[in-house]
N, C-alpha and C positions, 0 to 999 in steps of 0.2 A: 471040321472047324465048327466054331460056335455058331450061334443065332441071333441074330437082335429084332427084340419087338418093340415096336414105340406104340404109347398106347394113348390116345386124349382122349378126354372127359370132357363134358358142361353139364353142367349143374352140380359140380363135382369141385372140393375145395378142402382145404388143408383139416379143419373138423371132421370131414366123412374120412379123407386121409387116414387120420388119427386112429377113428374108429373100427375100422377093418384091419388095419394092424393091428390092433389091443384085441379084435376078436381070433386073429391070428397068433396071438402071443409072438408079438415081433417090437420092437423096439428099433423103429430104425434113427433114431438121435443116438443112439450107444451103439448099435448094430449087434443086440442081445438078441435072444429068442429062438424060436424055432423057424429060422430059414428053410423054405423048400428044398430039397435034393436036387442038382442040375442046374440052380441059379449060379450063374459065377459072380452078375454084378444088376444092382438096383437103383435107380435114379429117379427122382421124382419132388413137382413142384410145378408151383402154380405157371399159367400161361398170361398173357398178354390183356386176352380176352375174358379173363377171370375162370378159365376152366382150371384142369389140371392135367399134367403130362406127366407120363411112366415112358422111363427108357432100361430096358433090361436085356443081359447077356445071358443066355442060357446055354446049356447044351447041347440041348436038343429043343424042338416041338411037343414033342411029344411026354418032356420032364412040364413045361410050361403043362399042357393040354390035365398031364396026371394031377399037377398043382389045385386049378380051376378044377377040375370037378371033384373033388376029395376036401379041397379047404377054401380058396378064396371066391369060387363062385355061392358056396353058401355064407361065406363070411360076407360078402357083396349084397345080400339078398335080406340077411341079418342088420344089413345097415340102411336098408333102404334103399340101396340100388339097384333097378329092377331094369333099366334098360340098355340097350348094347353101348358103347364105347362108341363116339365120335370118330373115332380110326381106330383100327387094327392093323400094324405093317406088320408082316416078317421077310427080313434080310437075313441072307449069308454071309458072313464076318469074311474079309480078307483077312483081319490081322486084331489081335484082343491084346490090347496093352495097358497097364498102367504105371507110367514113369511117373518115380518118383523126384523129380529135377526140384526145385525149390525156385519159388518163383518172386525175381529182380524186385518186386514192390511190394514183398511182405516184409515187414519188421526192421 
């Protein structure tokens, strides 16, 4: 079964966001680019507290761990981000779904 890591930031906001994807060559407003191998699902956006939160489904650990040290730990480092992440979770997925239902109060 998959894996989920939830990840929060401070001092981390929608500009550095940006940046690490563009050094990624990722697009995630269109979901173009080179997506890492083993991602199934990417989420992410600001917090409450003005940081920033990642929520992602992967594979494995171990596709996540190849990711970080091959392209977005240097892409992180590229932008200015030099220190660890506010939290690091990883959970074991019961169940990975994305229903597509359409929902009562759009349109």
């Amino acid at each position: 079964m998959s894996e989920l890591l939830i990840l929060e930031f401070e001092g981390f906001g929608a500009k550095d966001y940006e940046q690490v994807n563009e050094l990624l060559g990722i697009n995630a407003e269109t979901g173009e680019g080179e997506w890492p191998a083993g991602l199934h699902t990417h989420l992410a956006g600001p917090t409450e507290g003005g940081g920033w939160i990642v929520v992602e489904v992967w594979e494995s650990q171990e596709d996540q761990d190849d990711f970080m040290k091959t392209r977005l730990g240097p892409a992180l480092g590229q932008a200015g981000v030099t220190g660890p992440p506010k939290r690091a979770e990883w959970s074991k997925t019961k169940a990975h779904r994305t229903p597509k239902k359409p929902s009562k109060k759009a349109g």
